[in-house]
N, C-alpha and C positions, 0 to 999 in steps of 0.2 A: 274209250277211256272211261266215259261214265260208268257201262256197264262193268269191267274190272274192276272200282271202285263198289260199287252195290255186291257185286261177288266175294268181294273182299268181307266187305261187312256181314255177309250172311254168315260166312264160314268161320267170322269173328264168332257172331251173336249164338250159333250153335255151337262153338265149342264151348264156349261160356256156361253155356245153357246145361250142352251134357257133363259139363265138370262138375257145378252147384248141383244138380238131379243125383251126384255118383257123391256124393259128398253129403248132402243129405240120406242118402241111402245108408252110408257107411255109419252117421251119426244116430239113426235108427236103429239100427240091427248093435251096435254098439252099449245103446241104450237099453235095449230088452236085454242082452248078456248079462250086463252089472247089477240089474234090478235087484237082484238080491243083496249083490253086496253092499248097494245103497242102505237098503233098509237095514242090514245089520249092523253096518255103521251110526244111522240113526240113530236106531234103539241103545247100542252100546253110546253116541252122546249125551243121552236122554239121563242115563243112569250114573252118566259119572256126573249130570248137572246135577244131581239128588243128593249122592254122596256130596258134592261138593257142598251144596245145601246144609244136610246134618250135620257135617263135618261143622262148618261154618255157623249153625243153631247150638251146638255141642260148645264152641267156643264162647261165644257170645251168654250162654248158660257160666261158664269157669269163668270167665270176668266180672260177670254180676256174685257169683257168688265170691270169689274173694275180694271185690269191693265190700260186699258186707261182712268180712272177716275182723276185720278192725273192732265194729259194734258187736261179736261174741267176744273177740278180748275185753273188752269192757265190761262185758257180763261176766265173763268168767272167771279174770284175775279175783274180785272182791270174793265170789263166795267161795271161788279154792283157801285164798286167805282167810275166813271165818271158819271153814271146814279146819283147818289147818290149826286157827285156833283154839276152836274148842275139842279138838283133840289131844292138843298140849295141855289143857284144862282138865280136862277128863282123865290124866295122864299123872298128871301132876297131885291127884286129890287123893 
């Protein structure tokens, strides 16, 4: 009885054994196939992080600039208006 028992566990522990050996084997050889496509992957996320970057610098650039859109109306309304008038002056004489 014993020894069926220990026979038992042996033919356990080596199927075990060759299963994870054949399954590491598979995730091996698996891995050296896609290597490339790994890295093309990569590098193609690499570049959209960039774009997404400039994209995102580009925006952050058009908000500051029309926050400070206000302060050229301010400068600009008064001297269109003095242009505007001393043209009707010049106009008028």
């Amino acid at each position: 009885m014993m020894l069926a028992g220990f026979k038992l566990m042996i033919i356990g522990m080596v199927t075990v054994f060759i299963f994870i050996s054949v399954m590491i084997l598979v995730i091996a050889i698996t891995s050296k196939l896609t290597k490339n496509i790994a890295v093309k992957e990569f590098e193609k996320i690499q570049e959209e992080k960039k774009l997404k970057a400039e994209k995102l610098k580009k925006q952050k650039l058009a908000i500051q600039l029309s926050a400070s859109e206000p302060q050229r109306l301010e400068v600009t309304i008064p001297v269109i208006t003095a242009a505007v008038k001393a043209y009707e002056e010049n106009k008028s004489k």
